[in-house]
C-alpha positions in Angstrom: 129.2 63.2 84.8 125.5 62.1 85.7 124.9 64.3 88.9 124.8 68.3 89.4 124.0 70.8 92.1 122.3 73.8 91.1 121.9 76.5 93.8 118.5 78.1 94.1 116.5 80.0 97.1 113.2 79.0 98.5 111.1 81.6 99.7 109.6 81.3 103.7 108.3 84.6 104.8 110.5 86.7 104.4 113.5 84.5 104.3 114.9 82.9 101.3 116.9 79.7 102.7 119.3 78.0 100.3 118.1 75.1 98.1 120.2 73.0 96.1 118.8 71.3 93.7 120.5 68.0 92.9 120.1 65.9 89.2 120.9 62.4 88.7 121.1 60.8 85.2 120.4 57.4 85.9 120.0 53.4 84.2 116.0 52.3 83.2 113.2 53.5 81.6 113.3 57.8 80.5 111.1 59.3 83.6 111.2 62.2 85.6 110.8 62.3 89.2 111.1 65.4 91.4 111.4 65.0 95.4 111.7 67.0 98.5 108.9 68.3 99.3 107.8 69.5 95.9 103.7 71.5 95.7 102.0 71.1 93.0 103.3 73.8 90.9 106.8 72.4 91.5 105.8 68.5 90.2 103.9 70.6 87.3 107.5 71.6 86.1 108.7 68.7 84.7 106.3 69.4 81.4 107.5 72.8 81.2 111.3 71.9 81.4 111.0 69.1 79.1 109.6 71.7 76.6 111.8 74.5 77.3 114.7 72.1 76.5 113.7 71.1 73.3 112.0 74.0 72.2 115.9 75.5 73.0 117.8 72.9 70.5 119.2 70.9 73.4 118.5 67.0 74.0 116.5 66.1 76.8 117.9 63.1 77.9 116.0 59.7 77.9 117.0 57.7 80.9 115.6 58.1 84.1 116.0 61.6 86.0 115.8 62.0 89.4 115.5 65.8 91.0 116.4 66.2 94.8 115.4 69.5 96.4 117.6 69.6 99.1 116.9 70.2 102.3 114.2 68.0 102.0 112.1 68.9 104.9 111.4 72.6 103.7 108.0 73.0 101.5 109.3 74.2 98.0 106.4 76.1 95.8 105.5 77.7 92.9 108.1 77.8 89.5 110.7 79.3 90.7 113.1 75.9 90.3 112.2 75.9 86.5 115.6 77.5 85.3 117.7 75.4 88.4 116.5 72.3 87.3 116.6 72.7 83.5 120.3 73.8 83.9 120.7 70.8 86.5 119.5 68.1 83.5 121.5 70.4 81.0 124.7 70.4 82.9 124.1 66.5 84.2 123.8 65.3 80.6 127.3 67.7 79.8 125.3 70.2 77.3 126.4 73.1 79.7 129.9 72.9 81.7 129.2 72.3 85.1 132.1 74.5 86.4 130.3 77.3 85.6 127.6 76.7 87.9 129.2 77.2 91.2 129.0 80.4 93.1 125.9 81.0 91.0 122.2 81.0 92.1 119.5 80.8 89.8 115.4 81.9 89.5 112.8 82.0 87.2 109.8 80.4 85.5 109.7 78.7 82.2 107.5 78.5 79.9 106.9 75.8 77.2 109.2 77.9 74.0 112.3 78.7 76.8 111.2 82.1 77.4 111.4 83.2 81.4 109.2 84.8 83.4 109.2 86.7 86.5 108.2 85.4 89.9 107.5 86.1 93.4 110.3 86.9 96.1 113.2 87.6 94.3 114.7 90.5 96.3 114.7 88.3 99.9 116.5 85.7 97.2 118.8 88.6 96.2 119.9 89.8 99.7 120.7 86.6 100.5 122.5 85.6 97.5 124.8 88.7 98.5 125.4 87.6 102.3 126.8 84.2 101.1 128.9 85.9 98.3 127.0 84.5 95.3 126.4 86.2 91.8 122.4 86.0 90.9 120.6 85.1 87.4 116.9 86.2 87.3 114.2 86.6 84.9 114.5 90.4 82.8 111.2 91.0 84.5 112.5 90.8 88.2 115.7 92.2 87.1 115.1 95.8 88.6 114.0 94.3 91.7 117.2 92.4 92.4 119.1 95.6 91.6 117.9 96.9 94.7 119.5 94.7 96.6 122.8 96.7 95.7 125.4 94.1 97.0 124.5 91.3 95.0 126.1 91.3 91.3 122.8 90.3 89.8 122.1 89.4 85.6 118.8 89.3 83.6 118.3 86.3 80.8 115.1 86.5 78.7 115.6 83.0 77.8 116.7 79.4 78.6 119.1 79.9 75.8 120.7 83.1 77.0 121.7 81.9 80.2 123.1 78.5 78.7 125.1 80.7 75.9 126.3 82.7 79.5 127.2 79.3 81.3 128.8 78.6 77.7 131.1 81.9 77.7 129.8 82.9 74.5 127.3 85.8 75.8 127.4 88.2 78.5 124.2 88.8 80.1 123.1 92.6 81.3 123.3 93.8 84.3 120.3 94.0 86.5 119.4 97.7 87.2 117.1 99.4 89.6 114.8 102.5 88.2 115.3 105.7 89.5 113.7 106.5 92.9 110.9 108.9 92.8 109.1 110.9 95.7 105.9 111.4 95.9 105.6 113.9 98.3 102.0 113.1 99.1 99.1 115.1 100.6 100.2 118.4 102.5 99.5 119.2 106.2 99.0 122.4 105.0 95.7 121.1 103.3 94.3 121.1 107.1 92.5 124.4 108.2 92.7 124.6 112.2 92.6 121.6 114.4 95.5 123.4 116.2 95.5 120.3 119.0 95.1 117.5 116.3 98.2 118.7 114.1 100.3 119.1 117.2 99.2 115.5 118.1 100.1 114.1 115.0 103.8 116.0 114.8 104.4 114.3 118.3 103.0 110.8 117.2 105.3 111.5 113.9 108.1 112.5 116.3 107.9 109.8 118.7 106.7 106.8 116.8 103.3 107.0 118.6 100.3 105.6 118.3 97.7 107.6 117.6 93.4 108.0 118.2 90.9 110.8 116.6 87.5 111.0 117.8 85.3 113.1 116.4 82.1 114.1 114.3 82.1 112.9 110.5 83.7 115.0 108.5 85.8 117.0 110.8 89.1 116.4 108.9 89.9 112.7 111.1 91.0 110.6 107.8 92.6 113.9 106.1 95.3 114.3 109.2 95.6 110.5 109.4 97.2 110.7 105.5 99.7 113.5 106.3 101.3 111.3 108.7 103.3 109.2 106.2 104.3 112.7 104.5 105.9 113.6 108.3 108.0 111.2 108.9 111.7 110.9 108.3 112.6 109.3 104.9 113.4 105.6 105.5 116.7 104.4 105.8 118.2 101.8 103.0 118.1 98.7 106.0 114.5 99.8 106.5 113.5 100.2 102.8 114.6 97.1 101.9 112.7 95.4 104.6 109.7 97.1 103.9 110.3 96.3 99.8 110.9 92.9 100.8 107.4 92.4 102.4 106.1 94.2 99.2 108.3 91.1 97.3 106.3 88.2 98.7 102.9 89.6 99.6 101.5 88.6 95.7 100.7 92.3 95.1 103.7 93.5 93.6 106.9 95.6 94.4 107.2 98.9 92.2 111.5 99.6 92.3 111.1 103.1 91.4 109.1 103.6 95.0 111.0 101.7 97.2 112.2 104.5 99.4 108.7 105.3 100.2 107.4 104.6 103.4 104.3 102.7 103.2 100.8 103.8 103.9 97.8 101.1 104.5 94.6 101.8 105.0 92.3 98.4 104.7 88.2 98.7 104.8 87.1 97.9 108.5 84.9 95.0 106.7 89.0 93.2 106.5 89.6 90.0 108.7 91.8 89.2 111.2 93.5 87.2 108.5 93.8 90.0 105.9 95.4 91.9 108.9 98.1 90.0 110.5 98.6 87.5 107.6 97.9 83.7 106.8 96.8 81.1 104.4 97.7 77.4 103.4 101.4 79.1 102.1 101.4 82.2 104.5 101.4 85.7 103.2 101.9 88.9 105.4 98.6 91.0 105.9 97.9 94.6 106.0 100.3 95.2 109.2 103.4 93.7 107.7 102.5 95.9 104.7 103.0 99.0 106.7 106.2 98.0 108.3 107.8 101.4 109.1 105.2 102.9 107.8 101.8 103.6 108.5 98.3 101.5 109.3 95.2 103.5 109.1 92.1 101.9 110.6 88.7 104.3 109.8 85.9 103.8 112.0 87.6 101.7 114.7 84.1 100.8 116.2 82.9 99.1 113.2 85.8 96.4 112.9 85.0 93.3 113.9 86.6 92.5 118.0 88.3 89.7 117.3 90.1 91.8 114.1 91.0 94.5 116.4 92.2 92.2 119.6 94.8 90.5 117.0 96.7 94.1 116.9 97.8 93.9 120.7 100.7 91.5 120.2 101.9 93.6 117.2 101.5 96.8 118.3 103.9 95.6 121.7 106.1 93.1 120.1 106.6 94.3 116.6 106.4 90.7 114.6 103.7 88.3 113.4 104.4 84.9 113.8 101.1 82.7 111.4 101.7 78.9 112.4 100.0 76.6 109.8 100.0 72.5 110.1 102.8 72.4 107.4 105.0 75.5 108.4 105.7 78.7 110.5 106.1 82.4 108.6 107.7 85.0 111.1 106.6 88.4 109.3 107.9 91.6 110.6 105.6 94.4 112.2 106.7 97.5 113.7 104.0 100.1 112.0 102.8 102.9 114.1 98.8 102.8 114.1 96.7 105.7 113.5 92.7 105.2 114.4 90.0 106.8 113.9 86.5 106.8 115.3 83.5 108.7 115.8 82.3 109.2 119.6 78.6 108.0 119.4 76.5 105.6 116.6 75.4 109.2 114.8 78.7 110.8 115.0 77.4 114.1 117.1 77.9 113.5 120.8 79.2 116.4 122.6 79.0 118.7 119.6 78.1 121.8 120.4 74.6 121.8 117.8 73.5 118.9 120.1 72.3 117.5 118.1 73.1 113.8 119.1 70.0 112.0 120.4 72.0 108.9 121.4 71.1 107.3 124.9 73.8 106.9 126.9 73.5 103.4 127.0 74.1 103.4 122.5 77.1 105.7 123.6 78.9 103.1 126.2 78.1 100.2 123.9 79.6 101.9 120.9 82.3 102.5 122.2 82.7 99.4 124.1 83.4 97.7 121.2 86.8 98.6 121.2 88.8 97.0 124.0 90.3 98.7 127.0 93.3 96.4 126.7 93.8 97.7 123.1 92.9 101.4 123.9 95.8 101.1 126.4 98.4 100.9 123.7 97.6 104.0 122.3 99.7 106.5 123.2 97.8 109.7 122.3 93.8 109.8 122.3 92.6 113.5 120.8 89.3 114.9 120.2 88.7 116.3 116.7 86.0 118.8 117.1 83.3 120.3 114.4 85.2 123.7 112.4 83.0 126.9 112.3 82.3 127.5 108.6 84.3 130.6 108.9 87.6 128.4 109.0 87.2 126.6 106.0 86.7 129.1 103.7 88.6 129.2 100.4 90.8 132.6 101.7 91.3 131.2 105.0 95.2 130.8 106.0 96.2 127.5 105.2 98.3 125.3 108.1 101.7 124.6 108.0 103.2 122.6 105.7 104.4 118.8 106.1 108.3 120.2 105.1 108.3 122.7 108.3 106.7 120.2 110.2 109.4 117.2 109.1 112.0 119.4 109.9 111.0 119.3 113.3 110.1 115.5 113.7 113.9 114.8 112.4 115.7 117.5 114.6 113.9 115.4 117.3 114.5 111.8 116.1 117.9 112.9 115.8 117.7 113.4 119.7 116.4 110.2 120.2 119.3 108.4 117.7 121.7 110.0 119.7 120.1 108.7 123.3 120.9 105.0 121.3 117.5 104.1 120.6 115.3 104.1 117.1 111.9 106.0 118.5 110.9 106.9 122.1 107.7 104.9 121.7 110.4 101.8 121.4 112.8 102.8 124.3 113.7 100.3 126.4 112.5 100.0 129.9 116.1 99.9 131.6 116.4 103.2 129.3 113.4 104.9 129.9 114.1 104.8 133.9 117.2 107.1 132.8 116.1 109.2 130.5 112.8 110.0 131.5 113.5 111.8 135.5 111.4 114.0 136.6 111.6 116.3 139.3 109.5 115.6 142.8 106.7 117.9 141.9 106.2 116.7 138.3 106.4 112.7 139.8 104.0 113.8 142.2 102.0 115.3 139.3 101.8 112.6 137.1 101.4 109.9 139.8 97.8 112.3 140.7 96.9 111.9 136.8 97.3 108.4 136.9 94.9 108.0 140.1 92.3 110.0 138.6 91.7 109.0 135.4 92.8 105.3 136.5 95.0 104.5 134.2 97.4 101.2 134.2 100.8 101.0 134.4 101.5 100.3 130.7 99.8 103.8 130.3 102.1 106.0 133.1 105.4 104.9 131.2 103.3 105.6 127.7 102.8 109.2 129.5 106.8 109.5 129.9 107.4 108.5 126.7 105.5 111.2 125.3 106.6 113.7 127.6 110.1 112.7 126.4 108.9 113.4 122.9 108.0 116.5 123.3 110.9 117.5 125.2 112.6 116.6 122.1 110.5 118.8 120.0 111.2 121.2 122.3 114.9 121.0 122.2 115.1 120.2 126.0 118.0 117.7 127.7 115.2 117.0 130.2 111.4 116.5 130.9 109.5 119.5 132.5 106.6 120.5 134.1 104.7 121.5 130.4 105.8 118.6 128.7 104.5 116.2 131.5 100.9 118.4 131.6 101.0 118.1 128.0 101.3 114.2 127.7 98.7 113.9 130.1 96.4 115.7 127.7 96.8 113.4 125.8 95.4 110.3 127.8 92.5 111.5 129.5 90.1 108.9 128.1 88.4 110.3 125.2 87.3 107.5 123.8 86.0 105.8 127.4 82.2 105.6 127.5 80.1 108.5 128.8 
């Protein structure tokens, strides 16, 4: 037998499509020629295979070898094919049976004595070798990452040799396992001394999926309640782990299996680009809002970020993907984070305080904070001020706040509400469903139809009001939306952050 198919997985976003990687033994001179729209690090692995084979006892064979990397029309990087086409040549020249290489996908890098190492992507390429019914062989270093997979039947090879003495029935390899989860509980809310209004902001905006705005002096505690948001939500479900672990996979920073379960928490520098945000490059990787899927985005000092860094956050924060179109190919990454800003209200921090001592014209005020666009101050849901403590409140024998595990219990009582209504969060609910969910009586239509008029306010903004108010019903415990709860949401949008 001159040809064999070895199934592998290319990695594209966060898909990893099927890639069969095809060896023919051929007549004429011993060469090596790998096709199908091979990158550089792919062409480079001829030299490492060759190696790897001999360095593992085995004959490489000298006639001329032709690798197809089929489908041909999707870009293949990096070394993943290594192991794929060194079994392809091995089982091509009848060194390994070729039976044993169906229903079985393979991954890893080689290097030049046989050994194999880890690579990028391998739980996408694990989720999918378990929806089309496939066993998986990986590196030992990415074998606790494939374990999380949990459907897949997964094994870990240190070696060329290993997995040709597997293909040979004379060795069994291990089982891929995943660590043991840990929580890390994270900073407490009970950390925070007063800020009554900000905590009960951030249990709706934990309650609701909300997007959330502080504005306020330096140092009033803005960045401290923005990190005890992660600590209030509900713990992640396996679907949305794994989507958010998968990101982790192929964003070249690394995936820690024992943390998985965590809901991730972002916070980039405000000096980070539009690309560093929403993703890109010549092979595109997801940026900082595809890190915090289902998690958390904290941007510090909203002013400071460069417009055109900011403005690419509107399609995200309404759609809840990133689509990054390059020349060669098209990543779709997934982005449904819920933002939390922060900001002070004036270039020195102090306006409005009550020292007054801001000396800010009002012209430095407007232009300050015109630097963040009405169109993106629109889209989120809950704007609070953050005033300046008294000294008296921050004392070392001062009650502390409540703590994030009161507070959770809460936010999950009411997402259970909102599971129950059929939909994930109320900042997601569907127009059709919002219209039956959210009624309110004539005086409180009348009510909020007044807010919207005076503090002119868009329509996107009026059904962000009712989504709140429907939040806090369900923090209240209530079947329907009352007068309190559609005051209260109100509050919360009267412009804060507009200029003075």
């Amino acid at each position: 037998m001159n040809l064999a198919v070895v199934h592998s997985r290319a990695r594209v976003g966060v898909r990893a499509p099927d890639v069969r990687v095809e060896v023919h033994l051929g007549g004429g001179l011993p060469s090596m020629s790998i096709v199908g729209l091979p990158e550089a690090a792919v062409r480079e692995s001829k030299d490492r295979v060759r190696a790897a084979i001999q360095c593992a006892q085995f004959e490489f064979p000298q006639r001329r070898i032709t690798v197809n990397l089929a489908p041909a029309d999707l870009p293949k990087d990096g070394g993943r094919f290594d192991l794929p086409i060194a079994l392809g040549i091995l089982a091509a020249s009848g060194q390994v049976p070729l039976e044993a290489l169906r229903d079985v996908e393979f991954l890893g890098e080689l290097g030049l004595t046989g050994e194999l190492r880890a690579v990028e992507g391998v739980l996408p390429a694990a989720i999918a070798a378990a929806d089309a019914g496939h066993r998986l062989v990986v590196p030992l270093g990415n074998g606790p990452e494939a374990a999380l997979a949990g459907r897949v039947e997964a094994r870990t090879a240190r070696t060329l040799l290993e997995v040709c003495a597997m293909l040979g029935g004379h060795k069994t390899l291990p089982n891929a396992v995943a660590p043991a989860p840990t929580r890390d509980p994270g900073p407490d809310l009970a950390d925070v001394r007063g800020q009554v209004h900000a905590r009960r902001a951030l249990e709706v905006a934990a309650a609701g999926g909300h997007h959330l705005l502080l504005v306020g002096p330096p140092g009033c505690g803005k960045t401290l309640l923005a990190s005890r948001l992660a600590g209030l939500l509900p713990e992640a479900s396996e679907d949305e782990a794994l989507e958010s672990a998968a990101i982790a996979s192929i964003s070249g920073r690394g995936l820690d299996p024992a943390r998985w379960r965590q809901r991730p928490y972002r916070s980039p520098h405000h000096t980070a680009s539009a690309v560093a945000l929403v993703g890109g490059g010549a092979l595109p990787r997801p940026g900082e809002i595809s890190l915090a899927h289902h998690g958390v985005l904290f941007l510090d000092e909203l002013p400071e970020w460069d417009r055109h860094a900011l403005e690419v956050l509107r399609e995200p924060l309404e759609s809840g993907v990133v689509t990054v179109s390059r020349a060669a190919r098209t990543a779709e990454f997934p982005a449904r984070f819920q933002l939390v800003a922060a900001m002070n209200p004036c270039p020195c921090g102090w306006a409005g305080d009550p020292s007054a001592r801001c000396r800010c014209s009002g012209d430095a005020i407007r232009r300050y904070r015109g630097r963040v666009s009405g169109p993106l101050l629109d889209r989120i849901d809950l704007q609070v001020e953050v005033p300046r403590l008294p000294p008296a409140e921050l004392r070392a024998d001062a009650p502390p706040g409540e703590a994030s595990a009161a507070v959770r219990a809460r936010v999950e009582a009411a997402r259970a509400r909102q599971h129950a209504r059929g939909t994930s969060t109320n900042a997601r609910m569907p127009q059709a469903q919002l219209n039956a969910t959210c009624v309110l009586s004539a005086a409180d239509q009348a009510l909020l139809e007044r807010a919207v008029d005076a503090l002119q306010l868009s329509a996107r903004s009026m059904h962000r009001i009712l989504r709140v108010a429907r939040t806090i019903a369900d923090l209240d415990g209530s079947d329907s939306i009352a007068t309190v709860h559609v005051s209260e949401a109100i509050g919360y949008r009267r412009g804060v952050c507009t200029p003075a």
